[in-house]
KOLMARGU-165287 format. One record per residue (C-alpha): residue in one letter; residue number from 1; y, x, z. Coordinates in steps of 0.1 Angstrom, whole numbers. Example, Ala and Ser with C-alpha at 12.3 -4.5 7.8 and 13.67 -1.06 7.14 Angstrom:
2
@residu A | num 1 | yy -45 | xx 123 | zz 78
@residu S | num 2 | yy -11 | xx 137 | zz 71
END
This chain:
160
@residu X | num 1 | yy 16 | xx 56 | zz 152
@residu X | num 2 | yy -13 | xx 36 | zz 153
@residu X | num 3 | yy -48 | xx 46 | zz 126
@residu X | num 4 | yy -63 | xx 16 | zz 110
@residu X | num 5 | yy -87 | xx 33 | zz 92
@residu X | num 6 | yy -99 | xx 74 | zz 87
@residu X | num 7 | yy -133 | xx 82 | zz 81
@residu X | num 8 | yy -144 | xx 123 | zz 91
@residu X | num 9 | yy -140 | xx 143 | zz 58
@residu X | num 10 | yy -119 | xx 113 | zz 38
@residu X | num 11 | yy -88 | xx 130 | zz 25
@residu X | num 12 | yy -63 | xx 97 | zz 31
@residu X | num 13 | yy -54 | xx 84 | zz 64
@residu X | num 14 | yy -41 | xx 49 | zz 68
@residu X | num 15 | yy -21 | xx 36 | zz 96
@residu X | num 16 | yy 6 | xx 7 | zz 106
@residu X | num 17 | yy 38 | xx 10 | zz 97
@residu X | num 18 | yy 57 | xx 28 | zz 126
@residu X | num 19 | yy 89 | xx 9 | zz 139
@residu X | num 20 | yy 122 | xx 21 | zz 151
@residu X | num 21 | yy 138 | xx 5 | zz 181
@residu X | num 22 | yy 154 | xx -22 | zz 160
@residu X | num 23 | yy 126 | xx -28 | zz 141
@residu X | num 24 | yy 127 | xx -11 | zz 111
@residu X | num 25 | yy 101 | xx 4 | zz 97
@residu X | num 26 | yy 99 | xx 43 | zz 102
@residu X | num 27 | yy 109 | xx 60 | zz 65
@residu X | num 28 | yy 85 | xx 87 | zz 54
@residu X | num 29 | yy 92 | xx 113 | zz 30
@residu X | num 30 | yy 64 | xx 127 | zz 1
@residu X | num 31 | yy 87 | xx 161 | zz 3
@residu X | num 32 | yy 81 | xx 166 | zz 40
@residu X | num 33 | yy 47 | xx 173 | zz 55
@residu X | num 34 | yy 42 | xx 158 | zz 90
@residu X | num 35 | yy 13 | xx 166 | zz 121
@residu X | num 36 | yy 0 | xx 137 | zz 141
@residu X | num 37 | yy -22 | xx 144 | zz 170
@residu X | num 38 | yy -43 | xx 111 | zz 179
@residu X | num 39 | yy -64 | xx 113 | zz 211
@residu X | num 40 | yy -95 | xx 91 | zz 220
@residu X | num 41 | yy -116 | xx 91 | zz 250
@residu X | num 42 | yy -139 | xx 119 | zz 237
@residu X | num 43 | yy -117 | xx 137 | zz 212
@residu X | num 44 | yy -77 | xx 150 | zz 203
@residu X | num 45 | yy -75 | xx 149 | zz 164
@residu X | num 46 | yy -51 | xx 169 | zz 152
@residu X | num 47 | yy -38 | xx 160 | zz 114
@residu X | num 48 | yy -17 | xx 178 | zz 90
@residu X | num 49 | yy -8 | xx 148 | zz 65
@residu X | num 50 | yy 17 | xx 142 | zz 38
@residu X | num 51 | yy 29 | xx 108 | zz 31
@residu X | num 52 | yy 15 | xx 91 | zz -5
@residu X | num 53 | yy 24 | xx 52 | zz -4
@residu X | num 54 | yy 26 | xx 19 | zz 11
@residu X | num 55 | yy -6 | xx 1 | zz 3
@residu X | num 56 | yy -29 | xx -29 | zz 20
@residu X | num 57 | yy -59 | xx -25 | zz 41
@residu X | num 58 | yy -74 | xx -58 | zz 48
@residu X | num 59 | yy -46 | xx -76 | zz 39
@residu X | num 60 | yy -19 | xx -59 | zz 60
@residu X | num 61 | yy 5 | xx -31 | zz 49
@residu X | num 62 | yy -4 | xx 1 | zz 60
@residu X | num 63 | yy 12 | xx 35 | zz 54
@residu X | num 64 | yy -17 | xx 59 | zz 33
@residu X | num 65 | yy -11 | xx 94 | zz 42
@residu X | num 66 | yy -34 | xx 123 | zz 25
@residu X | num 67 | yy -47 | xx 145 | zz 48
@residu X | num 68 | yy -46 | xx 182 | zz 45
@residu X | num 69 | yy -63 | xx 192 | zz 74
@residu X | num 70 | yy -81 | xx 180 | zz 104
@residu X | num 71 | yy -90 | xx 198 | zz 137
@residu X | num 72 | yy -109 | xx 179 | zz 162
@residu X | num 73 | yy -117 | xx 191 | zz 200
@residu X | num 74 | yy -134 | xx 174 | zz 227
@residu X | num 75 | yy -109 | xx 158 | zz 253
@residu X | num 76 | yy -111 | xx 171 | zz 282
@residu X | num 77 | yy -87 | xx 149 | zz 302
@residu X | num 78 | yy -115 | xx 120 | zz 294
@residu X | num 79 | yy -83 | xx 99 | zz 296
@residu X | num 80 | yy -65 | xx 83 | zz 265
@residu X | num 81 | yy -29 | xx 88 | zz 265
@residu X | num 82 | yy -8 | xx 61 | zz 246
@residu X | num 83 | yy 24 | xx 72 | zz 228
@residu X | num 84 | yy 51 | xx 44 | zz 237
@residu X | num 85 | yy 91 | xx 42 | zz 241
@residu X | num 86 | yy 94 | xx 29 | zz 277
@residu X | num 87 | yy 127 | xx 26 | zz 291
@residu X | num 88 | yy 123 | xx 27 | zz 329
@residu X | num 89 | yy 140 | xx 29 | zz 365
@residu X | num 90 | yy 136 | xx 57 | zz 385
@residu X | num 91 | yy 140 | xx 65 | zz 421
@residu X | num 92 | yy 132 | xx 98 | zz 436
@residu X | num 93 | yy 147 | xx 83 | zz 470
@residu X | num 94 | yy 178 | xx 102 | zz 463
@residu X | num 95 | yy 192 | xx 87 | zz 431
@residu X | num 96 | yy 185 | xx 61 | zz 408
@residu X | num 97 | yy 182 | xx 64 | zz 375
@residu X | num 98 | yy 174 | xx 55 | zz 337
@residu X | num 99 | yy 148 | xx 75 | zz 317
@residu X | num 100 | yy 118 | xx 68 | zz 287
@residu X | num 101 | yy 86 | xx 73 | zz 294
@residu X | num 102 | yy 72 | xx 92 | zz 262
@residu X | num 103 | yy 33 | xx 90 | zz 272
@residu X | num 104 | yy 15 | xx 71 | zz 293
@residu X | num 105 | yy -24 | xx 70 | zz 308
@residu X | num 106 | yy -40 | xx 55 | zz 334
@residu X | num 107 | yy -32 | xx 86 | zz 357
@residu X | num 108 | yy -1 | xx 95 | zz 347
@residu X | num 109 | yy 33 | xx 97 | zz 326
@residu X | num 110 | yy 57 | xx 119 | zz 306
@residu X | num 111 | yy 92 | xx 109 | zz 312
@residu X | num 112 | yy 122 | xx 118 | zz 296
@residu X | num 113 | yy 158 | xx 123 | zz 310
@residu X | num 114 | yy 195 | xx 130 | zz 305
@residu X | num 115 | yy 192 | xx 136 | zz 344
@residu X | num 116 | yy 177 | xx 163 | zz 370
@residu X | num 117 | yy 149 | xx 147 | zz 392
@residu X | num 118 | yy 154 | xx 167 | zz 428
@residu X | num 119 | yy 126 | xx 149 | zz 445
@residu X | num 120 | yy 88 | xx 162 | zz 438
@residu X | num 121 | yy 79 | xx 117 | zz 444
@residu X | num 122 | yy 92 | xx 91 | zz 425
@residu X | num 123 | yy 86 | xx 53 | zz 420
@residu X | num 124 | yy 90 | xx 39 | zz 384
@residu X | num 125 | yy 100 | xx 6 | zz 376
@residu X | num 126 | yy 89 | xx -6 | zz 337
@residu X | num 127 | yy 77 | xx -29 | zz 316
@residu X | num 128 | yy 39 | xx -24 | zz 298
@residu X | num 129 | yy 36 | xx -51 | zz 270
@residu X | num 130 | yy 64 | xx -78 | zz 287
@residu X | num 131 | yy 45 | xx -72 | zz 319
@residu X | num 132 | yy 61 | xx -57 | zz 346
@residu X | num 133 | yy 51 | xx -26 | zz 363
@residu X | num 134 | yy 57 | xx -5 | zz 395
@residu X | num 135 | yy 41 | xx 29 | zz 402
@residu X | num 136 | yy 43 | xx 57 | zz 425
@residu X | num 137 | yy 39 | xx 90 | zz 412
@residu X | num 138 | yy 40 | xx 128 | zz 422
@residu X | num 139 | yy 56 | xx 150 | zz 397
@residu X | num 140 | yy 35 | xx 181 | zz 384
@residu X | num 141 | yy 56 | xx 197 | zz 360
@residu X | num 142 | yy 90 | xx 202 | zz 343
@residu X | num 143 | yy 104 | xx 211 | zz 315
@residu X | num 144 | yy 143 | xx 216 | zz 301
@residu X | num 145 | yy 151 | xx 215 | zz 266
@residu X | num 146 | yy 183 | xx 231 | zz 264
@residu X | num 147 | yy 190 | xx 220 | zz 227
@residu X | num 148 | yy 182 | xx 187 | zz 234
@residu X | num 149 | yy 199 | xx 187 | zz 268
@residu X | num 150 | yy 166 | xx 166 | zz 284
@residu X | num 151 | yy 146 | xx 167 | zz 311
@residu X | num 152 | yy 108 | xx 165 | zz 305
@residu X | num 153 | yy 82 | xx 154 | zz 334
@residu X | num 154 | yy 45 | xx 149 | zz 341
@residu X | num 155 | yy 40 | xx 125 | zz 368
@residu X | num 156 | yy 6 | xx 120 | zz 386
@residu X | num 157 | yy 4 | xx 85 | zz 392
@residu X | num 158 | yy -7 | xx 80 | zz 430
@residu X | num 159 | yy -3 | xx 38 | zz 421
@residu X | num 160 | yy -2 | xx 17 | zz 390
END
């Protein structure tokens, strides 16, 4: 989810309107309250918001969110990470699979998978913005979510 516009001590946060894989916009609820962690070069924000209205901010629509608290911390990774939805193609040189890339930075991924990886290097095959990518990439940590039944994975990207 993308800010349009926060200022430090404002107590409403506007940002686009979020979008499912189909393209529907993503429903928010005023019962519910929701955390959004947005990371910059030199900071992670971390926001406790609840959802007020759709509304306009120079001239496009915009989700307003009021904000009932903000943390900020320097960042020390010095590396923004984007949030995305990437389907990709993986090979860890003994099988080849389908996963979604979750995060992505200039040094690195967080993949998703239905799948265990058994190799510690991998090569991704994706698509950034309708423009096709290949990297290589050492994998640095796992993670199973048993509920979920997915595999989670840092990769250290050795070429982008």
């Amino acid at each position: 989810m993308e800010i349009v516009y926060y200022e430090e001590g404002d107590t409403y946060l506007n940002t686009l309107i979020p979008r499912t894989l189909n393209g529907s916009p993503v429903p928010f609820s005023t019962e519910e309250v929701y955390n959004l962690i947005y990371t910059s070069y030199q900071h992670i924000h971390f926001f406790k918001l609840s959802f007020s209205n759709l509304s306009e901010y120079k001239g496009k629509p915009v989700y307003t969110f009021q904000v009932i608290e903000h943390n900020c911390v320097e960042n020390l990774r010095k590396e923004e990470r984007k949030n995305v939805e990437y389907q990709a193609v993986v090979s860890d040189f003994n099988q080849i699979g389908f996963v979604t890339i979750l995060d992505i930075s200039y040094s690195g991924l967080k993949i998703e998978t239905d799948y265990k990886i058994t190799s510690e290097f991998i090569e991704v095959f994706f698509d950034e913005e309708n423009i096709s990518r290949r990297a290589m990439g050492k994998i640095t940590w796992d993670r199973y979510d048993q509920s979920k039944n997915l595999y989670y994975y840092g990769v250290e990207l050795r070429y982008r």
